[in-house]
PDB file of N, CA, C and O in Angstrom:
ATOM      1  N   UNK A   1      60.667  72.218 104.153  1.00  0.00           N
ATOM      2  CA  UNK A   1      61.328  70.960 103.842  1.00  0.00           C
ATOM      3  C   UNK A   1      61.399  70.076 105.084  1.00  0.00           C
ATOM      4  O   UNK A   1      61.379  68.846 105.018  1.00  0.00           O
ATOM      5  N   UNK A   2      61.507  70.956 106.526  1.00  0.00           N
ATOM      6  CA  UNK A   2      61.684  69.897 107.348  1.00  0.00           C
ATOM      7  C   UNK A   2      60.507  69.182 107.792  1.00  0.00           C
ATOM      8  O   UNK A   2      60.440  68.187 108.512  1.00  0.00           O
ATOM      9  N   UNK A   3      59.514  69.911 107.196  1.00  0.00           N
ATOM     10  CA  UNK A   3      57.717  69.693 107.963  1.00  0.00           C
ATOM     11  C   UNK A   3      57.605  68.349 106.889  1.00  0.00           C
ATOM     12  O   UNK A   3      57.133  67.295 107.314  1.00  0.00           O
ATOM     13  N   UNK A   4      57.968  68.443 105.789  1.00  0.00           N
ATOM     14  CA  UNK A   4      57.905  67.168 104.986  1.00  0.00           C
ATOM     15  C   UNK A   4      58.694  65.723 105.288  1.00  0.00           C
ATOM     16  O   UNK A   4      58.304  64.560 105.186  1.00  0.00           O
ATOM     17  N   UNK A   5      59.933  66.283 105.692  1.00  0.00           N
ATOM     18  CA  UNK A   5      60.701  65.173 106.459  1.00  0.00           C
ATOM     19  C   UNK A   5      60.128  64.447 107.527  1.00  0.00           C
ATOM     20  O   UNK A   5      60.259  63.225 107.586  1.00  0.00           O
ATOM     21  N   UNK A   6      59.439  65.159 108.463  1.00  0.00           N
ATOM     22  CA  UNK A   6      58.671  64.560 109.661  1.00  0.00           C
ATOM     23  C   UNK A   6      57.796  63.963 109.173  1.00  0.00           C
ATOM     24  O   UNK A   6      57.895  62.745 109.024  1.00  0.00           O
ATOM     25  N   UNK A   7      56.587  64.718 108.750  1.00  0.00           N
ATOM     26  CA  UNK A   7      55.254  63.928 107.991  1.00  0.00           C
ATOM     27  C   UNK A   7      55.969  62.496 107.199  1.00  0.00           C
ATOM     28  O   UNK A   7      55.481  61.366 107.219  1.00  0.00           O
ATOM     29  N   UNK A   8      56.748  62.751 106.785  1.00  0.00           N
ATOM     30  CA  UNK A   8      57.109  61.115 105.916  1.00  0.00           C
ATOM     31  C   UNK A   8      57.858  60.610 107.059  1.00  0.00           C
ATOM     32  O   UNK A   8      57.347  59.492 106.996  1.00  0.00           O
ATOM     33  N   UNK A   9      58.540  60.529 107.915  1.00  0.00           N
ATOM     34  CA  UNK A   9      58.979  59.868 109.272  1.00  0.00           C
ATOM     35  C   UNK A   9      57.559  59.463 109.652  1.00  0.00           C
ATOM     36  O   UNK A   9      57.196  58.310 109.420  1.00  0.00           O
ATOM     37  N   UNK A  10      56.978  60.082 110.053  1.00  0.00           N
ATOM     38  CA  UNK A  10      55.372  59.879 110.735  1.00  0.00           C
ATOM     39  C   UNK A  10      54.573  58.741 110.264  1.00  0.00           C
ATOM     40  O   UNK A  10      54.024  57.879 110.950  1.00  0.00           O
ATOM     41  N   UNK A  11      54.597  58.926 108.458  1.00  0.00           N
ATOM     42  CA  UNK A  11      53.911  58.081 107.368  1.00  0.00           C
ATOM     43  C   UNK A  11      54.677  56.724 107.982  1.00  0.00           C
ATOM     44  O   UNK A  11      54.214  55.895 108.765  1.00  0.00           O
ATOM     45  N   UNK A  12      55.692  56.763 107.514  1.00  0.00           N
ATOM     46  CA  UNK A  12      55.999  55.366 108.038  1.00  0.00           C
ATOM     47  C   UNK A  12      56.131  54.553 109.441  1.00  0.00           C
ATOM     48  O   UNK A  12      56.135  53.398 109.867  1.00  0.00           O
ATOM     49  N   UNK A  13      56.199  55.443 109.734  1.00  0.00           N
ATOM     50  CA  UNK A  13      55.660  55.217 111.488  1.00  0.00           C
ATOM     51  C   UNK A  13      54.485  54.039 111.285  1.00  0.00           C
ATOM     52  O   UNK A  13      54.439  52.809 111.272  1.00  0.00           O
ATOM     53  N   UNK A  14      53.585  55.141 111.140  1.00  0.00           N
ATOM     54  CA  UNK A  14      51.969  54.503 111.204  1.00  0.00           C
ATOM     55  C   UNK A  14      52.211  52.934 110.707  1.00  0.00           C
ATOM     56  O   UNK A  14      52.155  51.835 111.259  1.00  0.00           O
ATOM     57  N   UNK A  15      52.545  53.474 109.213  1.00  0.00           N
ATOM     58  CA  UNK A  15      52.385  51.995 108.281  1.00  0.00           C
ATOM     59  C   UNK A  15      53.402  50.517 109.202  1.00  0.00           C
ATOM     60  O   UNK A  15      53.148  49.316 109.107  1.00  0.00           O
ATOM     61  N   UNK A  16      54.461  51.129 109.976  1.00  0.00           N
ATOM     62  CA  UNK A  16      54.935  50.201 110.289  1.00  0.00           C
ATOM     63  C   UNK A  16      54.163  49.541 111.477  1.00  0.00           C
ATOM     64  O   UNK A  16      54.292  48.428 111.987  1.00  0.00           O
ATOM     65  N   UNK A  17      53.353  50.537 111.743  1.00  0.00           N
ATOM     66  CA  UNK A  17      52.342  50.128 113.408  1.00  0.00           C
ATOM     67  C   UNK A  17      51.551  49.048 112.653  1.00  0.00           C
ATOM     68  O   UNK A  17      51.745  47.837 112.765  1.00  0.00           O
ATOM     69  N   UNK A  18      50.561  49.686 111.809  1.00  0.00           N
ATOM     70  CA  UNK A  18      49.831  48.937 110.952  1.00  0.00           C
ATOM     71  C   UNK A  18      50.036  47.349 110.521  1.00  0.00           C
ATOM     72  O   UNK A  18      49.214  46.441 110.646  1.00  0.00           O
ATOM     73  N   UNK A  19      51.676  47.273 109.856  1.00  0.00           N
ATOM     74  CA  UNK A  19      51.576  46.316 109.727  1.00  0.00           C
ATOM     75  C   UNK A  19      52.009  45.170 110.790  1.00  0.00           C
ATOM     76  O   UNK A  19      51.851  43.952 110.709  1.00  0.00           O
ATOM     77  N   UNK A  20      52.646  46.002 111.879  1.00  0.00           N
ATOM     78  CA  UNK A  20      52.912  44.738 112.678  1.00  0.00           C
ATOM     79  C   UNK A  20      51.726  44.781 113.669  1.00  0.00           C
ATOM     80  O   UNK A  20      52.345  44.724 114.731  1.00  0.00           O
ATOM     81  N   UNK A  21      50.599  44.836 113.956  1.00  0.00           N
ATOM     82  CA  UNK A  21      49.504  45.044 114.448  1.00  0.00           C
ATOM     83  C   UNK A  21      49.066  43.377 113.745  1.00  0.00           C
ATOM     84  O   UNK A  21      48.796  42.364 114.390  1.00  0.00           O
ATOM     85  N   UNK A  22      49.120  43.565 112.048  1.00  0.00           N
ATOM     86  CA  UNK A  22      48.470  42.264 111.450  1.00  0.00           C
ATOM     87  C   UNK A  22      49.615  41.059 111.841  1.00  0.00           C
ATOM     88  O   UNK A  22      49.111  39.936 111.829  1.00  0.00           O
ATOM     89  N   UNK A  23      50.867  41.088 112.140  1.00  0.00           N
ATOM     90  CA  UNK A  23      51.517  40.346 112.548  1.00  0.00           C
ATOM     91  C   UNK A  23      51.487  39.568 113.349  1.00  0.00           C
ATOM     92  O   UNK A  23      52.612  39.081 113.237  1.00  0.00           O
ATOM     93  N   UNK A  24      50.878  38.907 114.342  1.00  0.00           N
ATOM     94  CA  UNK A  24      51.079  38.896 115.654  1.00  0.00           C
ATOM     95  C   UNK A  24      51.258  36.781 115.772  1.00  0.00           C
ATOM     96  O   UNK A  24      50.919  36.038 116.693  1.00  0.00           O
ATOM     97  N   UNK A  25      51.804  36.501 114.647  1.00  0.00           N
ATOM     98  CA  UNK A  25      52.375  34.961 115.122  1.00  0.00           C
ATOM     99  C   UNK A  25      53.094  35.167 115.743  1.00  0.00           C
ATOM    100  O   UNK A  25      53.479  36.279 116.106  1.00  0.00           O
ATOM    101  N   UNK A  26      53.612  33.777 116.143  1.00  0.00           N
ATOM    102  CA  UNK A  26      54.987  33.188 116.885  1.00  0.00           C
ATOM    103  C   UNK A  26      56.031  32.919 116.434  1.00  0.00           C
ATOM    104  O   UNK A  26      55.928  31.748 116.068  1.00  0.00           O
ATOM    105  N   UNK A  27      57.349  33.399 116.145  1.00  0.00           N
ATOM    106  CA  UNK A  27      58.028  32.684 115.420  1.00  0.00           C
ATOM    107  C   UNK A  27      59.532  32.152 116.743  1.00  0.00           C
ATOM    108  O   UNK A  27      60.010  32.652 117.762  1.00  0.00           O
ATOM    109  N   UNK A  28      59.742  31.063 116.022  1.00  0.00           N
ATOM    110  CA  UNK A  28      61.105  30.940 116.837  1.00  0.00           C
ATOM    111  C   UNK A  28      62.187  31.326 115.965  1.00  0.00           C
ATOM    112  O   UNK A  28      62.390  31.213 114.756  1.00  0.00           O
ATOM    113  N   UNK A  29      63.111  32.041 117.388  1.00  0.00           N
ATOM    114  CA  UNK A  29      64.493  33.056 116.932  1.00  0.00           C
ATOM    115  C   UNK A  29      65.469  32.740 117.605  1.00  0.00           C
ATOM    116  O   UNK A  29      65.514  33.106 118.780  1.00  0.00           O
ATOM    117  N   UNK A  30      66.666  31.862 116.960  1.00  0.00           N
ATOM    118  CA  UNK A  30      67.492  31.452 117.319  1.00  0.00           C
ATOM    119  C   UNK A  30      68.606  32.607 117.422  1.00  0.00           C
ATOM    120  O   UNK A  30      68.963  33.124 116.364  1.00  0.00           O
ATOM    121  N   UNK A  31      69.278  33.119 118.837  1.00  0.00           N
ATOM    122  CA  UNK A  31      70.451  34.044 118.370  1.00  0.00           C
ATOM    123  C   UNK A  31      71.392  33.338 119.393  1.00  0.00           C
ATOM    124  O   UNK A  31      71.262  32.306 120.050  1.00  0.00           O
ATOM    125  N   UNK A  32      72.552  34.418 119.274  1.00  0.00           N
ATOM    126  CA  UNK A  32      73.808  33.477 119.658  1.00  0.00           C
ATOM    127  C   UNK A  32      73.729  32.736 121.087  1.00  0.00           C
ATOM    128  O   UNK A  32      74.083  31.561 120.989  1.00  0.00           O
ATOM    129  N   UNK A  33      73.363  33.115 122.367  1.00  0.00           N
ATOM    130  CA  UNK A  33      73.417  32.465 123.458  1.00  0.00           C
ATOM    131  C   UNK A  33      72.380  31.440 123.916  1.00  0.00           C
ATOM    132  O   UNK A  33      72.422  30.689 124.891  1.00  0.00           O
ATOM    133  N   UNK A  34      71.389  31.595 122.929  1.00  0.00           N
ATOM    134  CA  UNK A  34      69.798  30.972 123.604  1.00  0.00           C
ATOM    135  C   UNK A  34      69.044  31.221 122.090  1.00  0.00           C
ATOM    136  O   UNK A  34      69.518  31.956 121.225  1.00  0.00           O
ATOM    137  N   UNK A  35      68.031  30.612 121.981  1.00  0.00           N
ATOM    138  CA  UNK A  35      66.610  30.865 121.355  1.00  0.00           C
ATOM    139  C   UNK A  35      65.004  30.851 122.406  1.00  0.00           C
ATOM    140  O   UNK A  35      64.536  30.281 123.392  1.00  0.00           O
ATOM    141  N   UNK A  36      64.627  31.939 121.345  1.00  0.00           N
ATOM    142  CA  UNK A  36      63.127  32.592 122.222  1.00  0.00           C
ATOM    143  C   UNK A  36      62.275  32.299 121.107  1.00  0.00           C
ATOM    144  O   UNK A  36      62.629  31.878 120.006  1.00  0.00           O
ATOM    145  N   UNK A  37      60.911  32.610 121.573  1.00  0.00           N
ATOM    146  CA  UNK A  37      59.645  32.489 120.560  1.00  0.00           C
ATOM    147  C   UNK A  37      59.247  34.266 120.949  1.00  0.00           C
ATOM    148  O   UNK A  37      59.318  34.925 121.987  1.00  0.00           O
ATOM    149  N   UNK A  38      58.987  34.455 120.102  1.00  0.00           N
ATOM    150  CA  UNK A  38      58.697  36.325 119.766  1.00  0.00           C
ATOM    151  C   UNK A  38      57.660  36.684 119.107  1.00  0.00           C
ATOM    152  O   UNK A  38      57.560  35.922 118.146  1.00  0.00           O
ATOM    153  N   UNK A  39      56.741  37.527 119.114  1.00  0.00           N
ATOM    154  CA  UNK A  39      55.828  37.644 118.042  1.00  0.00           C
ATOM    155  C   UNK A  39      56.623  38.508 117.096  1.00  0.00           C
ATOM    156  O   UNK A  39      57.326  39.484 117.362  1.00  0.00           O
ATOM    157  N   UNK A  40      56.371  37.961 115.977  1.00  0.00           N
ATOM    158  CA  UNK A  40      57.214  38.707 114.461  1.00  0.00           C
ATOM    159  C   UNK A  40      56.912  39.859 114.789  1.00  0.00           C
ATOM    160  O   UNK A  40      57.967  40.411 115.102  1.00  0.00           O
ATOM    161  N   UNK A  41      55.770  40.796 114.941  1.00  0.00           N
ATOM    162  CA  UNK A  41      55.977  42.173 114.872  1.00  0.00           C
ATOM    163  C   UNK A  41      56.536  42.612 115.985  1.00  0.00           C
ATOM    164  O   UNK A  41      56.734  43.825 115.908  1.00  0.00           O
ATOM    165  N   UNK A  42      56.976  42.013 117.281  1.00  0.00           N
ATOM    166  CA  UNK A  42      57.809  42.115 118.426  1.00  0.00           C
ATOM    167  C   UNK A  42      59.320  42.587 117.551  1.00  0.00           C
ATOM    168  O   UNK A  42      59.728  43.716 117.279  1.00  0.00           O
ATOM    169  N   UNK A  43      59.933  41.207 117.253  1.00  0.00           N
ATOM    170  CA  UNK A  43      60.887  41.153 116.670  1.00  0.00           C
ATOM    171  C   UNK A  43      61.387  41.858 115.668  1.00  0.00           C
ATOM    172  O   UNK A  43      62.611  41.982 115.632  1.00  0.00           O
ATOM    173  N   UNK A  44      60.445  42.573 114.471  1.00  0.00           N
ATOM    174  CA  UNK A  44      60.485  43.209 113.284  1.00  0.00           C
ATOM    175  C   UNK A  44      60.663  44.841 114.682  1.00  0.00           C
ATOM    176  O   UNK A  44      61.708  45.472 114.835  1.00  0.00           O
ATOM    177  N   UNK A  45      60.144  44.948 114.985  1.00  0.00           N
ATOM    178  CA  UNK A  45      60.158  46.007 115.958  1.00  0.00           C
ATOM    179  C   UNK A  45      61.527  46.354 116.385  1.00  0.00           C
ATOM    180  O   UNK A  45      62.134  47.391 116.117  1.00  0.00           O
ATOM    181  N   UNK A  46      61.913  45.403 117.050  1.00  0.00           N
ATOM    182  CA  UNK A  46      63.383  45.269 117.690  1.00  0.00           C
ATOM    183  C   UNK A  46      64.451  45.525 116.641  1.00  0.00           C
ATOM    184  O   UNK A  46      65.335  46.381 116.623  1.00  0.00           O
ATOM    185  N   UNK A  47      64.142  44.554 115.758  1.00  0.00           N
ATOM    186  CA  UNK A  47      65.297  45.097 114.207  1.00  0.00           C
ATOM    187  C   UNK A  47      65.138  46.222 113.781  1.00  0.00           C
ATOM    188  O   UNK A  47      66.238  46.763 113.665  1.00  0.00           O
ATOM    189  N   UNK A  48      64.282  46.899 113.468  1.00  0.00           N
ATOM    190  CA  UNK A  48      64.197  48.228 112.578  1.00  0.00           C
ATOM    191  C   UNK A  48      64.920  48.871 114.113  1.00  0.00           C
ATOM    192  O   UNK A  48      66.122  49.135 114.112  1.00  0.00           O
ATOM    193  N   UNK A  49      64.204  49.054 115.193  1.00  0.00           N
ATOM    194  CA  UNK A  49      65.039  49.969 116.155  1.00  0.00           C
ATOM    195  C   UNK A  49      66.434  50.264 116.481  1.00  0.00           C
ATOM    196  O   UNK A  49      67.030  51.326 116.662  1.00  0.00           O
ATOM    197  N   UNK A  50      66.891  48.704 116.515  1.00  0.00           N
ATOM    198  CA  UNK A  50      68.300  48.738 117.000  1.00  0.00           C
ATOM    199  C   UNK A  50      68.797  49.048 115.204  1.00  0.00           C
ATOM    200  O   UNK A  50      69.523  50.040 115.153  1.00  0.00           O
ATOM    201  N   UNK A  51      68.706  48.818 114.702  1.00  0.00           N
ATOM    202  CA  UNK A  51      69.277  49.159 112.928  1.00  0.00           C
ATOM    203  C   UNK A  51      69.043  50.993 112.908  1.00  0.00           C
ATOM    204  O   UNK A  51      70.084  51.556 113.248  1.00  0.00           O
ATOM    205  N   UNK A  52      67.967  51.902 112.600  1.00  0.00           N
ATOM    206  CA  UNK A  52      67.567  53.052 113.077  1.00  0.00           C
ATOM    207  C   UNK A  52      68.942  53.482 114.215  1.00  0.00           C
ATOM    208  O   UNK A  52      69.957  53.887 113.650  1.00  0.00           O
ATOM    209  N   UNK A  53      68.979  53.397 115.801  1.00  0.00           N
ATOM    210  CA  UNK A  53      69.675  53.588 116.495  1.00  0.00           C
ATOM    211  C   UNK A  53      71.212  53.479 115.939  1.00  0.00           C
ATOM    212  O   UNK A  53      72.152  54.270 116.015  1.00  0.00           O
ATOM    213  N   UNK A  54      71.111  52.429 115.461  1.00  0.00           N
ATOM    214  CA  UNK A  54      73.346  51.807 114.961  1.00  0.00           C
ATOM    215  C   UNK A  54      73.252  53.149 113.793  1.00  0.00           C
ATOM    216  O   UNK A  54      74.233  53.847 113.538  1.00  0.00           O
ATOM    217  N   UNK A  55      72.178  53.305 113.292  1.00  0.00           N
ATOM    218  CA  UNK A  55      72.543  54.284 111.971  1.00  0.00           C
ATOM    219  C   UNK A  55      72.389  55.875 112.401  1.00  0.00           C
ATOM    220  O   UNK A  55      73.038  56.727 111.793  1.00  0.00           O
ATOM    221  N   UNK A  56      71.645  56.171 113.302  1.00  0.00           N
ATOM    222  CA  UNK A  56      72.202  57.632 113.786  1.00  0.00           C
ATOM    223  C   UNK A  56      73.220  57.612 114.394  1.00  0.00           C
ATOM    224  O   UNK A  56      73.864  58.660 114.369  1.00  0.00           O
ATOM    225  N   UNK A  57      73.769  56.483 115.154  1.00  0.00           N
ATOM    226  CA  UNK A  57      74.719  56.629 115.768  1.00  0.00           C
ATOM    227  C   UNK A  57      76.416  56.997 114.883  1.00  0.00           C
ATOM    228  O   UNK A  57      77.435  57.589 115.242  1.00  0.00           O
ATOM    229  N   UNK A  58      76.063  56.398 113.811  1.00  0.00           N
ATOM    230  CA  UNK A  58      77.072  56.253 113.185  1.00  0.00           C
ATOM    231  C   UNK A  58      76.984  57.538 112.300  1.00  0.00           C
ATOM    232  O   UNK A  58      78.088  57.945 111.936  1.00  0.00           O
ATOM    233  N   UNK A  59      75.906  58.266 111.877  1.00  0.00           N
ATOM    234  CA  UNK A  59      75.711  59.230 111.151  1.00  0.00           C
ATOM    235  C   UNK A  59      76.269  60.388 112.294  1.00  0.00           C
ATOM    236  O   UNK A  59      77.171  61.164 111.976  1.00  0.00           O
ATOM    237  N   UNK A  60      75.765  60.416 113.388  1.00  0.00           N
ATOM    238  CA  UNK A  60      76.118  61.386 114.601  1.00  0.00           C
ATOM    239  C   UNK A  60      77.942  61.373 114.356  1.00  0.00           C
ATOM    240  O   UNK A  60      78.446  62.359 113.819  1.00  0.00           O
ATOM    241  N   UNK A  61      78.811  60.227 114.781  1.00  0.00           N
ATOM    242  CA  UNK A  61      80.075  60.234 114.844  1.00  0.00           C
ATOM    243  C   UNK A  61      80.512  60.813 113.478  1.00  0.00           C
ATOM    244  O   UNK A  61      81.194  61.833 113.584  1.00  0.00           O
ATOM    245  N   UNK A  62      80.325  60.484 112.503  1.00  0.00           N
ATOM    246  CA  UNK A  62      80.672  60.509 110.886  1.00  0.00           C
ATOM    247  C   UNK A  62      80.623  62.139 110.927  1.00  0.00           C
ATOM    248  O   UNK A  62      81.545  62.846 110.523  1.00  0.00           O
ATOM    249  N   UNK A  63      79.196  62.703 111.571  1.00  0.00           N
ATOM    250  CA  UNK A  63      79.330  64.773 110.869  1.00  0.00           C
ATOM    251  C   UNK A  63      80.198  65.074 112.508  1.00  0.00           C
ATOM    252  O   UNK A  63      80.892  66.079 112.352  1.00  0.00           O
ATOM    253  N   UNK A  64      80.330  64.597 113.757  1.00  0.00           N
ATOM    254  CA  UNK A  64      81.481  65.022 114.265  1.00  0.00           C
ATOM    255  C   UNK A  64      82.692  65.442 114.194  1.00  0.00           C
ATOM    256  O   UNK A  64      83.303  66.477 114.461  1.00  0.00           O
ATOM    257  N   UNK A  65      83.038  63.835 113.538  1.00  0.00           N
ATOM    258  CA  UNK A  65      84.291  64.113 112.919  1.00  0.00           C
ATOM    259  C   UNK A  65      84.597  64.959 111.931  1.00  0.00           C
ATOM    260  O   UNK A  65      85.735  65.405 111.785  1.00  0.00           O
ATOM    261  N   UNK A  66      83.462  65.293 111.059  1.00  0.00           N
ATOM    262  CA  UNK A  66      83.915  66.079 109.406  1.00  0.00           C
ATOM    263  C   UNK A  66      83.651  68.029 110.343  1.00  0.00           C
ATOM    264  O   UNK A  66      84.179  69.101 110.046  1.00  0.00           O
ATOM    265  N   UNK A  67      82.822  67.752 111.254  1.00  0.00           N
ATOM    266  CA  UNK A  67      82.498  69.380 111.881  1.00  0.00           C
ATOM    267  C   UNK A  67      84.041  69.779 112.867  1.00  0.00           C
ATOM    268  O   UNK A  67      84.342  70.961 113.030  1.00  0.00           O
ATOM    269  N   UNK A  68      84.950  68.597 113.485  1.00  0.00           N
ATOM    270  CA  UNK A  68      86.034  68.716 114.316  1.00  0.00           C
ATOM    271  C   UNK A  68      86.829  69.157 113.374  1.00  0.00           C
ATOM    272  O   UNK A  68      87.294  70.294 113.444  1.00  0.00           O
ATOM    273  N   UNK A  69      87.100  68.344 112.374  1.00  0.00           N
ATOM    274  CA  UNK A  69      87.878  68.849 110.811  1.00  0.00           C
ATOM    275  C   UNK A  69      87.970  70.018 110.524  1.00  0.00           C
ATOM    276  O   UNK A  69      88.999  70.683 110.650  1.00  0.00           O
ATOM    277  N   UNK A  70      86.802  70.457 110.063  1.00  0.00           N
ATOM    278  CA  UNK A  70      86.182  71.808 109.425  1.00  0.00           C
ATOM    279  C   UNK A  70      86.614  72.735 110.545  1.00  0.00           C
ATOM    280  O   UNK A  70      87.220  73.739 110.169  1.00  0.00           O
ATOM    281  N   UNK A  71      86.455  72.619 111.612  1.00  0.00           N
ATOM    282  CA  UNK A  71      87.035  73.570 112.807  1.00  0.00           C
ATOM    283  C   UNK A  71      88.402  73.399 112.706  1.00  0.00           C
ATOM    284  O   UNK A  71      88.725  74.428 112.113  1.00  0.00           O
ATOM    285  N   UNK A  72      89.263  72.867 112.869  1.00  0.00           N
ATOM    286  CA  UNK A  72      90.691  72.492 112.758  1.00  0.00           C
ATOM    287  C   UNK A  72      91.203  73.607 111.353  1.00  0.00           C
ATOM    288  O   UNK A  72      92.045  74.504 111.333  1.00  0.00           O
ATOM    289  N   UNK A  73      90.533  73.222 110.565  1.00  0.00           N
ATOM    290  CA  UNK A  73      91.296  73.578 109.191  1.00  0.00           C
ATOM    291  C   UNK A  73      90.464  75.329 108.764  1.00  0.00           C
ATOM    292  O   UNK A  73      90.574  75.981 107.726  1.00  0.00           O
ATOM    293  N   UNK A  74      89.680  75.642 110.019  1.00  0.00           N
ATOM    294  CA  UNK A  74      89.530  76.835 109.948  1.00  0.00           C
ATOM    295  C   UNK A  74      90.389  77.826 110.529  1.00  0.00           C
ATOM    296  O   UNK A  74      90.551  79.033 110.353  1.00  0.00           O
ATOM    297  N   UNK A  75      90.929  76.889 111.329  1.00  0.00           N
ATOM    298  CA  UNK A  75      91.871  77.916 112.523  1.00  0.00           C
ATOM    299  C   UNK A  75      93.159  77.962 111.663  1.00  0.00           C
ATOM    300  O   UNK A  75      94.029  78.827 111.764  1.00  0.00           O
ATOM    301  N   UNK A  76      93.165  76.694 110.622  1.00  0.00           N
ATOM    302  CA  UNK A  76      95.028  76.858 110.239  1.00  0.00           C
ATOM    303  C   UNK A  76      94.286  77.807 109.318  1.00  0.00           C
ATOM    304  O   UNK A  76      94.929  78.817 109.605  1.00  0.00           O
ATOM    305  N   UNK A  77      93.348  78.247 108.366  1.00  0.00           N
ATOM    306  CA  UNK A  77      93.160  78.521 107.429  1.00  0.00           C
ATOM    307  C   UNK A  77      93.364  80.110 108.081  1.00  0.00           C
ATOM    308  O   UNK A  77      94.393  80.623 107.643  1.00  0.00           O
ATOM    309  N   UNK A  78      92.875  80.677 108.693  1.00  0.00           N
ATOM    310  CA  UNK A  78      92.872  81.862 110.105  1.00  0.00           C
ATOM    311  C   UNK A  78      94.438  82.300 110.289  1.00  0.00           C
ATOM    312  O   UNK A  78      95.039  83.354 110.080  1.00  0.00           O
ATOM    313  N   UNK A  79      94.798  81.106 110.740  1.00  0.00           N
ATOM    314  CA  UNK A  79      96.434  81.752 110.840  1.00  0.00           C
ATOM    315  C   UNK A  79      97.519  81.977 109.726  1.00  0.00           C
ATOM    316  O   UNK A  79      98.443  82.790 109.708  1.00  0.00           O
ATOM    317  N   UNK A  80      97.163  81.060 108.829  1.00  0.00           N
ATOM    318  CA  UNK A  80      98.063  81.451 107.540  1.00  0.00           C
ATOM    319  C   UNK A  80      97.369  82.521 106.790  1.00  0.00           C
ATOM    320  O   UNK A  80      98.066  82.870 105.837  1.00  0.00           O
ATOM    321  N   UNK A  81      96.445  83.059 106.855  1.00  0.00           N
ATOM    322  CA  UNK A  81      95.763  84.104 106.216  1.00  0.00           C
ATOM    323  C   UNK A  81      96.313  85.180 107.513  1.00  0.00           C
ATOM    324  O   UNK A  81      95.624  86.176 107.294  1.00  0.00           O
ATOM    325  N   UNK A  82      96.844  85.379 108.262  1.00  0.00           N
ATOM    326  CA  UNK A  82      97.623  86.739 109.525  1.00  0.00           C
ATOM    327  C   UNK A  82      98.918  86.526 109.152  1.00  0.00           C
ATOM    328  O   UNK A  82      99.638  87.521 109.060  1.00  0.00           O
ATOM    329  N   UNK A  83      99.292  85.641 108.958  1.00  0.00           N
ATOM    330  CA  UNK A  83     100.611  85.291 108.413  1.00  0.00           C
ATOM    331  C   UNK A  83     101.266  85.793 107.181  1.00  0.00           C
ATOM    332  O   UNK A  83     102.469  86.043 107.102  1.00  0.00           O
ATOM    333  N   UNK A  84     100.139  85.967 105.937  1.00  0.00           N
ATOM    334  CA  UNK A  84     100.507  86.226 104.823  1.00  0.00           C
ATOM    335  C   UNK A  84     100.365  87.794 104.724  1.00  0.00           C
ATOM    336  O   UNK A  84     101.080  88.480 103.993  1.00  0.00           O
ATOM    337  N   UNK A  85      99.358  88.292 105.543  1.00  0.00           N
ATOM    338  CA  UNK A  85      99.177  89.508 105.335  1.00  0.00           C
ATOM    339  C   UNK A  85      99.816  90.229 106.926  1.00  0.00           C
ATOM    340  O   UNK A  85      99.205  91.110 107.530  1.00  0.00           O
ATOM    341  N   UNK A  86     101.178  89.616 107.407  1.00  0.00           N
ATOM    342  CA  UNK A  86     102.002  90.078 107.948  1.00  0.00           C
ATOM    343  C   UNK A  86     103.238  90.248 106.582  1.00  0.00           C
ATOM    344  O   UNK A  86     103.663  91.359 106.266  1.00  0.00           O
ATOM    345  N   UNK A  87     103.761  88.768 105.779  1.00  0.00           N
ATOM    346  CA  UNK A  87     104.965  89.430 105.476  1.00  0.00           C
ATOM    347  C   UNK A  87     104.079  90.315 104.150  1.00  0.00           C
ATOM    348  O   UNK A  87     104.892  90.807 103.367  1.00  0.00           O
ATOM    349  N   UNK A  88     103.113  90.503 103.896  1.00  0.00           N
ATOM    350  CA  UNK A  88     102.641  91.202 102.699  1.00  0.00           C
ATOM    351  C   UNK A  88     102.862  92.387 103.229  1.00  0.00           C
ATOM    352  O   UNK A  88     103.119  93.176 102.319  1.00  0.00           O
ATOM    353  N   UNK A  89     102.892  93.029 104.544  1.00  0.00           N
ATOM    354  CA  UNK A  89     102.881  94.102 104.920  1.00  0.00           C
ATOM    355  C   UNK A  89     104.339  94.580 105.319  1.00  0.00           C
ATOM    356  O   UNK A  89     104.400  95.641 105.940  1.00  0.00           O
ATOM    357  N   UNK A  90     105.652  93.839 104.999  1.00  0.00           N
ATOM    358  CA  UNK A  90     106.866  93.939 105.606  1.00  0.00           C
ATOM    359  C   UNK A  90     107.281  94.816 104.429  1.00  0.00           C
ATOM    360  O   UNK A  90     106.604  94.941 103.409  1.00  0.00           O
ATOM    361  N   UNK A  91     108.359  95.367 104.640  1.00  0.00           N
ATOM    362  CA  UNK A  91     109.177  96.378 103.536  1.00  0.00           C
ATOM    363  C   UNK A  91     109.653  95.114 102.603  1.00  0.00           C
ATOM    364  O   UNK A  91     109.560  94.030 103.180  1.00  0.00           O
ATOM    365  N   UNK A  92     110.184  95.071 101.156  1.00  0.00           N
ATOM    366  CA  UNK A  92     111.078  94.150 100.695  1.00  0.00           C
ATOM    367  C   UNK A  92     112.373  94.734 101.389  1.00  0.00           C
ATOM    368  O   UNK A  92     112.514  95.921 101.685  1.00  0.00           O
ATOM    369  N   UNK A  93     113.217  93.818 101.586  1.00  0.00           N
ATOM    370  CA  UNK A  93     114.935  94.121 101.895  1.00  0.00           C
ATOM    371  C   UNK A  93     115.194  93.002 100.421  1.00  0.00           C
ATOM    372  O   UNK A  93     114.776  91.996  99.849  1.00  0.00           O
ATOM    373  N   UNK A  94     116.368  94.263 100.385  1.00  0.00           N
ATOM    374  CA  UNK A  94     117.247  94.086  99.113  1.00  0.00           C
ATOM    375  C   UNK A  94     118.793  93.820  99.969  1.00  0.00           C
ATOM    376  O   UNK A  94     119.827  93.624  99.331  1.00  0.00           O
TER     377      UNK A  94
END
């Protein structure tokens, strides 16, 4: 499954080389401090990357937090399970 995951990462790789290869106008790109002239597949480049990057990044923090969790609520889960099978093990008093 993971050899398929790559190969289709790869696939689109290419195709994205491909098509910004046929790209190669000028466009003007106005952003907040200044405007530049870029070749579109420059620019298409730059977007998919920094978009790609913001989205592992955010996928990275997102299973941190749920793996810090899952550790947390293993340890209470750990101690109330020594806990129960302490008073399970006590005499009853009457």
């Amino acid at each position: 499954m993971k050899i398929i995951s790559i190969l289709i990462l790869v696939v689109c790789f290419l195709i994205t080389l491909a098509l910004g290869a046929q790209n190669q106008e000028l466009v003007n790109f106005n952003y907040l401090a200044a405007q530049g002239e870029f070749q579109l597949s420059t620019l298409l480049g730059i977007a998919f990357g920094s978009g790609f990057g913001l989205g592992w990044l955010i996928c990275g923090m997102l299973y941190l937090k749920a793996r810090f969790s899952k550790n947390r609520l293993t340890k209470k889960v750990v101690k109330q399970q020594k806990e129960l099978d302490q008073l399970r093990d006590e005499p009853i008093k009457e």
